[in-house]
C-alpha positions in Angstrom: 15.4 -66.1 -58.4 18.3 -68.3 -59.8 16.1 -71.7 -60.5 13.4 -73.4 -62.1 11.2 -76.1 -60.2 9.9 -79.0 -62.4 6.9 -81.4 -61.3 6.2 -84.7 -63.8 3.3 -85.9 -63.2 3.1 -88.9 -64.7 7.4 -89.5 -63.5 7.2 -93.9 -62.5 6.4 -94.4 -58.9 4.3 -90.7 -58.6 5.0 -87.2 -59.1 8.5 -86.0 -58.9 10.1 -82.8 -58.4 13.6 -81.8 -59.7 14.9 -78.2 -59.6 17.1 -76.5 -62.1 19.4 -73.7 -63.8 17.4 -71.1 -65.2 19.7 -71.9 -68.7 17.5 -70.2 -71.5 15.4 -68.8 -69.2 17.5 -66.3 -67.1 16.4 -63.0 -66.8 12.7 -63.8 -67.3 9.9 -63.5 -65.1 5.9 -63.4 -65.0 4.3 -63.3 -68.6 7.8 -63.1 -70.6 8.4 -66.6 -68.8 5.0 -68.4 -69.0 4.6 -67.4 -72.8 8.2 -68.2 -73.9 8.2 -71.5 -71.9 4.6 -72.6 -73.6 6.2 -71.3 -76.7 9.2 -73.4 -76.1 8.2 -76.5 -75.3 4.2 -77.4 -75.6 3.3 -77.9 -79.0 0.9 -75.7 -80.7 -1.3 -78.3 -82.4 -1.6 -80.4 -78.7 -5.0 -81.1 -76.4 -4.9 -78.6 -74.0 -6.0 -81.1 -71.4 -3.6 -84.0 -73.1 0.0 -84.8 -71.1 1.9 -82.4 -73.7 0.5 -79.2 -72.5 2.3 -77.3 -69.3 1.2 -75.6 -66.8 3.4 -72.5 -65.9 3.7 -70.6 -62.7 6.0 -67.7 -62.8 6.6 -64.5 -60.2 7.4 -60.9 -62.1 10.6 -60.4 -61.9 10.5 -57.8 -58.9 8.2 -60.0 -56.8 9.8 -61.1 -53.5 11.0 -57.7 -53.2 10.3 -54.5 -51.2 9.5 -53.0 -54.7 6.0 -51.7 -54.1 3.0 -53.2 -55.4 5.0 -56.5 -57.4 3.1 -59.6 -56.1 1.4 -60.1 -59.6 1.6 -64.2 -60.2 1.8 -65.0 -63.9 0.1 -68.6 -64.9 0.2 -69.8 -68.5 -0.7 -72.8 -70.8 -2.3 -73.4 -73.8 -6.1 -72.8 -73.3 -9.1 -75.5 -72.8 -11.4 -72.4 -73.6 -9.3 -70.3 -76.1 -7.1 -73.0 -77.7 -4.5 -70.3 -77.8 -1.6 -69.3 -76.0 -2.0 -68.3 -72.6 -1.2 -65.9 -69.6 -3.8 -65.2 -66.6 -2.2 -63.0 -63.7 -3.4 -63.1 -60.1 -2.8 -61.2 -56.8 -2.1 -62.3 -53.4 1.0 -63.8 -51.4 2.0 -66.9 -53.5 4.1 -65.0 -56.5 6.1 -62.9 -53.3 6.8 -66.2 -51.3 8.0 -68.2 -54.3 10.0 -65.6 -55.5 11.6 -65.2 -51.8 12.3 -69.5 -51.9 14.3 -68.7 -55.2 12.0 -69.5 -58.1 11.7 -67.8 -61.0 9.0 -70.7 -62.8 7.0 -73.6 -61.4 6.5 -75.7 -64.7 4.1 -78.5 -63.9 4.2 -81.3 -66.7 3.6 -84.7 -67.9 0.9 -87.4 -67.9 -1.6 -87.6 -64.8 -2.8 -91.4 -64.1 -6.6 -90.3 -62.9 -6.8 -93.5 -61.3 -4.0 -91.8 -58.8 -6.7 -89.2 -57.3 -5.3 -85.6 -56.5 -1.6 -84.6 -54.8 -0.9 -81.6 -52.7 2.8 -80.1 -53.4 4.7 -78.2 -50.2 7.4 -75.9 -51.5 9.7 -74.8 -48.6 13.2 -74.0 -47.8 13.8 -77.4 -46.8 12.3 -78.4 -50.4 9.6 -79.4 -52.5 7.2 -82.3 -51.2 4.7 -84.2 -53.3 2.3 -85.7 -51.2 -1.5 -87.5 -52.0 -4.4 -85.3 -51.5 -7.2 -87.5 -51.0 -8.6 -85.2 -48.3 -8.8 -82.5 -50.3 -10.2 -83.8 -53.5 -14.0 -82.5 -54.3 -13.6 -79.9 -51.9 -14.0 -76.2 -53.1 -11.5 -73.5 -52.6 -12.3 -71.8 -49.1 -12.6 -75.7 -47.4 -9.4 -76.4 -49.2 -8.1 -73.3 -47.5 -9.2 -74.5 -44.1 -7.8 -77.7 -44.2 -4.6 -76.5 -45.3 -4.8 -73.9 -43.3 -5.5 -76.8 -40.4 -2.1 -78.6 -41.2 0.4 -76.3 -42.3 -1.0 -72.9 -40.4 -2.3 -69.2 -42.3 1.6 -68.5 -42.3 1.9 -69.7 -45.5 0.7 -69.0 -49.1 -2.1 -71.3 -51.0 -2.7 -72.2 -55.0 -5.9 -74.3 -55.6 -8.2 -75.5 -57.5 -12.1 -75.4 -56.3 -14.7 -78.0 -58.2 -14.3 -76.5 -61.5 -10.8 -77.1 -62.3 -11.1 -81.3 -60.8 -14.0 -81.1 -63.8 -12.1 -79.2 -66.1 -14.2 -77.4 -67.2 -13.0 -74.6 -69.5 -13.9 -71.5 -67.4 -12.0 -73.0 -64.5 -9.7 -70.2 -62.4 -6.7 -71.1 -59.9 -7.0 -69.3 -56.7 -4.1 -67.2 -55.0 -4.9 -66.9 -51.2 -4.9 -63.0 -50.1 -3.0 -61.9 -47.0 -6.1 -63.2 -44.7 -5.8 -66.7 -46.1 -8.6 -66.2 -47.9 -9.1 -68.1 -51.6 -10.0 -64.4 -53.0 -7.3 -63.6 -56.1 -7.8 -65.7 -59.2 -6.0 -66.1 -62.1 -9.2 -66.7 -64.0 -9.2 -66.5 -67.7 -8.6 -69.0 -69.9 -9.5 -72.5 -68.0 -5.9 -72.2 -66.5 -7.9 -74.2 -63.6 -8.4 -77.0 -66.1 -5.4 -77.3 -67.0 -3.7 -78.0 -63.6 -6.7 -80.6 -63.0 -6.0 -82.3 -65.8 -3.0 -82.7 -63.9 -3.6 -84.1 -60.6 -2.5 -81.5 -58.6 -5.6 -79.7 -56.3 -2.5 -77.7 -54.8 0.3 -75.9 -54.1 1.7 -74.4 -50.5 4.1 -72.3 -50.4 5.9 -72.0 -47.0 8.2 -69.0 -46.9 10.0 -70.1 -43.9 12.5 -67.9 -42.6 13.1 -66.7 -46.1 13.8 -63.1 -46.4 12.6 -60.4 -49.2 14.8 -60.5 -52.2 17.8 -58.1 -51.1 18.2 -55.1 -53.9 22.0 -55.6 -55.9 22.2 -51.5 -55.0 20.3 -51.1 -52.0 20.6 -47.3 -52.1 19.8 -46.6 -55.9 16.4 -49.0 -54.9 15.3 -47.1 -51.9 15.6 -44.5 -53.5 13.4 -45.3 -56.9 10.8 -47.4 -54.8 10.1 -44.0 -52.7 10.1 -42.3 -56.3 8.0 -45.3 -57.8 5.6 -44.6 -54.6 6.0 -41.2 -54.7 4.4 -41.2 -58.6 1.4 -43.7 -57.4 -0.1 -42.1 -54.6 0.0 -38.7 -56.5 -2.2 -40.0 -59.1 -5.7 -39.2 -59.3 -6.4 -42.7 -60.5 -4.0 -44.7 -58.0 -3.8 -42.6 -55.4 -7.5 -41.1 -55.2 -10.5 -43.4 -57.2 -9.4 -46.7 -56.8 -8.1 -46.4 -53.4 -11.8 -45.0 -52.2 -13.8 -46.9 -54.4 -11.8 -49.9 -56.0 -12.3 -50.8 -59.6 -15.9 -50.9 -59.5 -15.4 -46.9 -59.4 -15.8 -47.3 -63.4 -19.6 -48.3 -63.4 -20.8 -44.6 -63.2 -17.8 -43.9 -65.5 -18.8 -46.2 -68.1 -22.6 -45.7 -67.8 -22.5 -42.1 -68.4 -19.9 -42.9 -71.5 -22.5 -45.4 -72.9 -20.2 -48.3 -73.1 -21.8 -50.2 -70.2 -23.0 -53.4 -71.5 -25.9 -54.6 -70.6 -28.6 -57.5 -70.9 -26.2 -59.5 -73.0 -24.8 -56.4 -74.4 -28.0 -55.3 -76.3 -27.8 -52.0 -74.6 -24.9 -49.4 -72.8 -26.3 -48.0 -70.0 -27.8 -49.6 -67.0 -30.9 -47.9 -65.3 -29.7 -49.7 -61.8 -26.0 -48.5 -62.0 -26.4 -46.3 -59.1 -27.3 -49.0 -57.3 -24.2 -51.5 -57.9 -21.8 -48.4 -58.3 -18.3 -48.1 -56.7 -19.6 -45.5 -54.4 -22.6 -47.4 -53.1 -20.4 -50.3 -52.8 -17.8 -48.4 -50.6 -20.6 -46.7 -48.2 -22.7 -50.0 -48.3 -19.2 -52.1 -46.6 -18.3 -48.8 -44.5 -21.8 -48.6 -42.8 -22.0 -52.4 -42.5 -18.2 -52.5 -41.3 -16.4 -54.0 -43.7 -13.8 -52.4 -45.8 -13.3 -50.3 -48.8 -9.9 -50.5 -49.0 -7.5 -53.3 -49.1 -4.4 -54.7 -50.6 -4.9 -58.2 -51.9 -0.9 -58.4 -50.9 1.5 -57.1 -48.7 2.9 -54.2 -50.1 0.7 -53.2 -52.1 0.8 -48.8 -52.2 -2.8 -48.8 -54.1 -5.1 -50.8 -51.7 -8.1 -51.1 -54.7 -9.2 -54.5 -53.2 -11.9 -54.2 -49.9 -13.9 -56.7 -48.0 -17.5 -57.1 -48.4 -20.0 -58.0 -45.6 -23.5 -58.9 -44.9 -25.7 -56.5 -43.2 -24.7 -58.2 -39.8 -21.5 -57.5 -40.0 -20.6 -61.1 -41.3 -17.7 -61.7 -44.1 -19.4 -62.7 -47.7 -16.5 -62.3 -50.2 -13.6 -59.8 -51.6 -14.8 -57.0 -52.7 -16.7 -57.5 -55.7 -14.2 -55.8 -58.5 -15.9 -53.7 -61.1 -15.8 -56.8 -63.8 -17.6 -58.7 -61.7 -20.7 -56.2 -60.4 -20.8 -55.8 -64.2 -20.9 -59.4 -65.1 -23.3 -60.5 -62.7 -25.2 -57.2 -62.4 -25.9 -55.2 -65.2 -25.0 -57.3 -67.8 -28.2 -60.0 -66.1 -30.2 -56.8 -65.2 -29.2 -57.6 -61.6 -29.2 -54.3 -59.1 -28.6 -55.7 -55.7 -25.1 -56.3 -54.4 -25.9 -59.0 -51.6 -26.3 -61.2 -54.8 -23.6 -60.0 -56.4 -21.5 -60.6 -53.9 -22.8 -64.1 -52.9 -22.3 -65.0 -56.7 -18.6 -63.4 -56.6 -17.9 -65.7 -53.2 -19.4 -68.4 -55.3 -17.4 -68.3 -58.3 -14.1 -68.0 -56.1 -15.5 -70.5 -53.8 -16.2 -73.4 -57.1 -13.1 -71.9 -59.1 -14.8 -70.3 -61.9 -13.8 -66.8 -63.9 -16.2 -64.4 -63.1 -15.9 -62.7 -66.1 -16.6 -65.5 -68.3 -19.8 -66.9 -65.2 -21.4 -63.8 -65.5 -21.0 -63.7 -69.4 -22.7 -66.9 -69.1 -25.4 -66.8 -67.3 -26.0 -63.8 -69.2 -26.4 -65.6 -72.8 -28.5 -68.1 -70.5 -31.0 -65.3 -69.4 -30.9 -64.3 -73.2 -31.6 -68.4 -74.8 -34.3 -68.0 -71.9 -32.9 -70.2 -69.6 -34.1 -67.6 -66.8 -35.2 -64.3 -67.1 -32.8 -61.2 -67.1 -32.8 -60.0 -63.7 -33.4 -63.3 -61.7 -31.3 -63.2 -58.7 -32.3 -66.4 -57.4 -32.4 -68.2 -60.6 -28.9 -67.0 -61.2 -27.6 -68.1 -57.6 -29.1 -71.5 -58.7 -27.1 -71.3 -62.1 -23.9 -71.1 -60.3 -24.9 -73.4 -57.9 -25.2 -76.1 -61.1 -21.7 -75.2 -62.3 -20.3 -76.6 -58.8 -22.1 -79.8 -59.2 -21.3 -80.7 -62.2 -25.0 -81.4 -63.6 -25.3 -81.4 -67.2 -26.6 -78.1 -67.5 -23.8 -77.1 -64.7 -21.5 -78.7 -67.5 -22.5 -76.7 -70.5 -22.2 -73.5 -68.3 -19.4 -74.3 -66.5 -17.3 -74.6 -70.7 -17.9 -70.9 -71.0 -20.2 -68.3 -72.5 -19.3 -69.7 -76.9 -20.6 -73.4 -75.8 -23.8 -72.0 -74.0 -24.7 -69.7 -77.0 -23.8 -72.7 -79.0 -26.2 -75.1 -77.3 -28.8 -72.8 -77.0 -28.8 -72.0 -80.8 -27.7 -68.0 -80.2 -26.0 -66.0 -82.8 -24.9 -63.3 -79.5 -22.2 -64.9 -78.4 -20.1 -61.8 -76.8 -16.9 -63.8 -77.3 -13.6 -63.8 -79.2 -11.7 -67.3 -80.2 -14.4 -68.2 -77.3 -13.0 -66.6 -74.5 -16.4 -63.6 -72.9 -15.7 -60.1 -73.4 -15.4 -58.0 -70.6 -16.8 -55.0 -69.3 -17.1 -52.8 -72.1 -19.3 -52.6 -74.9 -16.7 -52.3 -78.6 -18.7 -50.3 -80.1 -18.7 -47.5 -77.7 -15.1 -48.2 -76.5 -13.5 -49.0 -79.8 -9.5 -49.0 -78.7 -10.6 -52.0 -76.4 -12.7 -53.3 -79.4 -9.3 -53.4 -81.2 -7.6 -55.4 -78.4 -10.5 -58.0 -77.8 -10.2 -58.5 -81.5 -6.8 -58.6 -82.1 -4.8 -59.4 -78.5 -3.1 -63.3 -78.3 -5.4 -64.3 -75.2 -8.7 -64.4 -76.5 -11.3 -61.3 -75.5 -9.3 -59.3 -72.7 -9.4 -55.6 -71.4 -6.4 -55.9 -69.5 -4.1 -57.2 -72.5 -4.2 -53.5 -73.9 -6.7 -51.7 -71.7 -7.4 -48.8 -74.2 -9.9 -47.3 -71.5 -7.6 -45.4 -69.8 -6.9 -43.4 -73.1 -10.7 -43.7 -74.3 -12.8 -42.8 -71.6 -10.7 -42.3 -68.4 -7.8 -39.9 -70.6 -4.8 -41.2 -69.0 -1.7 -41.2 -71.3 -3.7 -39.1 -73.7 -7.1 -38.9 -75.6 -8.9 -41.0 -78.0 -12.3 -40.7 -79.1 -13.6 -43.7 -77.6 -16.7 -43.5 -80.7 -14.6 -42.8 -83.4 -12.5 -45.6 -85.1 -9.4 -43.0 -86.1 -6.5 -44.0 -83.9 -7.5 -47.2 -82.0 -5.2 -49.6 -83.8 -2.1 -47.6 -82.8 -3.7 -46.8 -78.9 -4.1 -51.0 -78.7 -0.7 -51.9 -80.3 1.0 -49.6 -78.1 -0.8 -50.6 -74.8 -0.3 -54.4 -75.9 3.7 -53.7 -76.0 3.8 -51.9 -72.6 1.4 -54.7 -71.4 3.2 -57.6 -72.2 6.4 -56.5 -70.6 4.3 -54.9 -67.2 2.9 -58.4 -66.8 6.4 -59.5 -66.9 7.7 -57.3 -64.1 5.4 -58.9 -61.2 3.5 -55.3 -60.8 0.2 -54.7 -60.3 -1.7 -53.6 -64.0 -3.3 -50.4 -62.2 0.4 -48.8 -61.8 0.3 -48.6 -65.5 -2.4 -45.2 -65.1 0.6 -43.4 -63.1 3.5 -44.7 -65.5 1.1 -43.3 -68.4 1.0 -40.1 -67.5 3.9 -39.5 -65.3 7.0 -40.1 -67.1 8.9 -39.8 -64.0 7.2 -42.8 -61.9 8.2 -44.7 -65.3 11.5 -43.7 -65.1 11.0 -44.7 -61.5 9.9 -48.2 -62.3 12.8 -48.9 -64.4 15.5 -47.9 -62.1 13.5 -49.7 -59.3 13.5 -53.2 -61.2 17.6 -51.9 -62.6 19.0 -51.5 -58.6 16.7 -54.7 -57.9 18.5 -56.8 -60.4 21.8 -55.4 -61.4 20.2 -54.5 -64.9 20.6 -51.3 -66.8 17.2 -51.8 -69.4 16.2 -48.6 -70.9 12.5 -47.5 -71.7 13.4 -49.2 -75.0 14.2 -52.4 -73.4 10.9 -52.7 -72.0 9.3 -51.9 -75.7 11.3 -54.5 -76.7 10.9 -56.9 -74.2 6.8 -56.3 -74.5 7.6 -57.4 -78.8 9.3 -60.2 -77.7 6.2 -61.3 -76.1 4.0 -60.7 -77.9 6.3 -62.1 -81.1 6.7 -65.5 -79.4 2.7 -65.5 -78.3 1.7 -64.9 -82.3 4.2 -67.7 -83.5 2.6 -69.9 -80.9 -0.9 -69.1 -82.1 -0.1 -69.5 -85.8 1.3 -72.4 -85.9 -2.0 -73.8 -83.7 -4.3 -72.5 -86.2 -5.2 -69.2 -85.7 -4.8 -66.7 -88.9 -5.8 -62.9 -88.8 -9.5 -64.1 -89.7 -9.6 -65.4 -85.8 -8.4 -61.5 -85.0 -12.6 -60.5 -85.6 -15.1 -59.2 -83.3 -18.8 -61.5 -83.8 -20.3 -60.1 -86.5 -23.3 -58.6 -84.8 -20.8 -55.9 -83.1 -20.4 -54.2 -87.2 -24.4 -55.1 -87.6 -26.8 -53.4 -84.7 -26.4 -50.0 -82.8 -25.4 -49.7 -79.0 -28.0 -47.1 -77.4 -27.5 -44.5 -76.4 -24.9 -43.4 -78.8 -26.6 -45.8 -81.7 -22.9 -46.8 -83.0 -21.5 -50.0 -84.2 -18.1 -51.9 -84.6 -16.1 -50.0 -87.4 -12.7 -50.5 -87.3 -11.6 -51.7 -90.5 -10.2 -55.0 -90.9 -7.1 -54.0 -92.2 -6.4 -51.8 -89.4 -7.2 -54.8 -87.4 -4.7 -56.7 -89.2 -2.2 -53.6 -88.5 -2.1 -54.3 -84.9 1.1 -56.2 -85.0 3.3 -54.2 -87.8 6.1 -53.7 -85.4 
């Protein structure tokens, strides 16, 4: 990847493309080269949706290659729902096949005329074409996929927007088509969807061509580390047993039974219909039904935690739900049944939503009394308002801070406005720490203190106790941000933890890949340089260690079972980034 591909929008006469060096950029790939571009050049203090933000697309610096499991797509920007900085990272084929064309960034940028409609870009080895998509425009993700699909055949790779994103509305995802051609991977959080609407482009194809995998500069020292690397991941409990089976929705039990499970607008951490939404029931309920429980959402992938979901004909609904989702539309509404689930997961891909941030919604909507907790239908009908664009489709469809807002709610689950995921902070404090404290808003993946707290990978924390989290989160926020610049999949990160050979297998993987010799304290340094650049960015838009809080509600009222509340201290809080 020796090249950077730049699209103005708002260039005289249309879009135009020009491609060049990597300059300042070489060496970078995936987070490091989203954040430091947005760090670089978009000003802090601009509209997120104005002509001075960019929208960047970057591959992990092993995509492209036979390096197992290292089609993870980076996409950053500054925020329409955070109004920070921003990275949101997505499976499927488009980060390999843009990676084997040569790129290491696609920085889209400028000022969209939207009296000029929508454009389509075609990146190829012959090029990069720019041409009107009026055909596409108001169309949501799987149509867009058939269409394309219809013109340019299932060959190639697909970036879209649904509905959503043309509103821009500030839970708005980009989808990343799977190996199926299926609209299923989404970079959701953040309203990086909004961001590329705001710039006429509905989407990208990428067309591999003839182009090959990225050839290894020591073809023998990487065949070697990749079998290692493998080697280490299928001999993990986590990576090579549980997620495999069950996908990531094998945590609902897991997080039930620890009490951090939130539910009903996280009033309460355990669900009384978990066992029936759970990983397991998930798994029998496809195999029975004959769909699948395990799947790679790209080629190569040596974990396979992604499945296909079908209806009880046999009929194909959706991805399998992943574990954020079941929980955000199931028992965070007091929803048990996984047809709806997965209906409102194929929606939320389908309009080009976040499903973290829908389900977060919807569930502060059941909470204002908008419907009741638990109403299937009337939750279906929600979604179904967010693809229209109806006013109340509009105040749902800007995220779960502006529906507590206009409802007049104090519970809010949100940090600088972007929905908490999955786990309760008051029984899972490490990941309290990182929703508080992490550059992107509330995110488990930024530092996913879990696997120390309750899962006990890469040691043990006690997940109700508030001795030790800062450090945990730090420490998983530096390995974090350099992972997400590599191009592999988050989920390797359980193996790398606890086996510090399939680390030192990673290392010399990406080092025969690239002609590099980094060290393990490269890639601490590397993660610091992210996050440095990420901080700066945030400061100098507004944000001070006051916006690095938990609502106050968290420190106030007890989670059940374990009756415990938010106590971290604030100046452990403000610890976090001491490096």
């Amino acid at each position: 990847m020796d090249k950077i591909l730049r699209i103005d929008v708002g260039a005289p006469g249309g879009p135009k493309a020009t491609v060049e060096p990597l300059g300042d950029y070489a060496g970078l790939g995936g987070r490091a080269m989203t954040s430091l571009v947005v760090a670089k050049e978009v000003p802090a203090d601009c509209h997120p949706l104005g002509p001075e933000n960019k929208l960047v697309i970057s591959p992990g610096i092993a995509s492209g290659s036979a390096a197992s499991s290292s089609g993870r797509l980076s996409i950053g920007c500054k925020s329409p729902l955070t109004g920070t900085i921003k990275e949101s990272n997505a499976g499927g084929q488009p980060s390999m096949y843009i990676a084997r064309l040569g790129y290491a960034a696609i920085i889209i940028e400028g000022e969209h005329d939207r009296n000029a409609g929508f454009h389509k870009i075609v990146i190829s080895e012959s090029g990069v074409a720019i041409e009107k998509a009026d055909d596409l425009a108001g169309l949501r993700n799987y149509a867009t996929a058939e269409k394309i699909k219809e013109k340019h055949g299932d060959k190639v790779a697909l970036i879209s927007i649904g509905t959503a994103g043309e509103m821009r509305m500030a839970s708005a995802s980009i989808a990343c088509t799977d190996p199926e051609f299926r609209p299923t991977r989404h970079a959701g959080r953040g309203g990086v969807g909004a961001v590329m609407g705001s710039k006429g482009i509905k989407c990208i194809v990428v067309d591999p061509g003839g182009a090959k995998m990225r050839q290894p500069a020591n073809p023998d020292a990487f065949k070697e580390a990749n079998r290692k690397f493998v080697e280490g991941l299928r001999g993990h409990a986590v990576t090579g047993q549980g997620l495999p089976t069950y996908g990531t929705n094998v945590l609902t039990n897991i997080l039930c039974e620890a009490g951090g499970y939130p539910t009903y607008n996280f009033k309460e951490g355990q669900f009384k219909g978990a066992e029936k939404i759970s990983g397991e029931t998930l798994a029998d309920t496809e195999k029975v039904r004959g769909g699948n429980p395990t799947h790679g959402c790209h080629r190569g992938c040596a974990i396979q935690c992604s499945g296909v979901f079908v209806d009880k004909d046999g009929n194909y609904v959706t991805k399998q739900p992943e574990y954020e989702t079941v929980w955000a539309h199931g028992g965070n509404c007091g929803i048990d049944d996984l047809d709806t689930i997965a209906k409102l997961d194929f929606m939320d891909d389908d309009i080009g939503v976040d499903t973290i941030e829908m389900g977060v919604t919807i569930g502060v909507a059941m909470d204002a009394g908008v419907i009741p907790f638990g109403d299937a239908e009337g939750a279906l009908k929600l979604v179904e308002e967010v693809g229209q664009g109806t006013p109340l489709g509009r105040i749902l469809g800007a995220g779960a801070a502006v529906t507590a807002k206009c409802f007049g709610l104090e519970r809010a689950p949100v940090v600088k406005s972007q929905a908490m995921p999955a786990y309760d902070p008051r029984a899972v404090k490490g990941v309290g720490v990182t929703y508080a404290t992490t550059t992107q808003g509330a995110d488990h993946t930024a530092g996913y203190a879990v696997a120390t707290n309750i899962l006990k990978v890469g040691g043990d924390v006690d997940p109700l106790s508030a001795t030790g989290q800062a450090e945990l989160s730090r420490n998983l926020q530096i390995a974090t941000a350099a992972l997400d610049a590599t191009g592999f999949c988050l989920f390797v990160a359980f193996a790398i933890l606890d086996q510090p050979e399939t680390f030192q297998a990673m290392i010399d993987t990406l080092n025969a890949l690239n002609g590099t010799s980094m060290t393990a304290d490269d890639v601490v340094a590397l993660g610091q340089q992210v996050l440095k650049a990420e901080r700066e960015f945030n400061e100098k838009a507004g944000f001070t260690k006051a916006h690095d809080r938990l609502p106050r509600y968290f420190s106030r009222e007890k989670l059940p079972p374990h009756n415990v509340v938010f106590d971290v201290p604030d100046e452990e809080l403000d610890s976090v980034f001491n490096f």
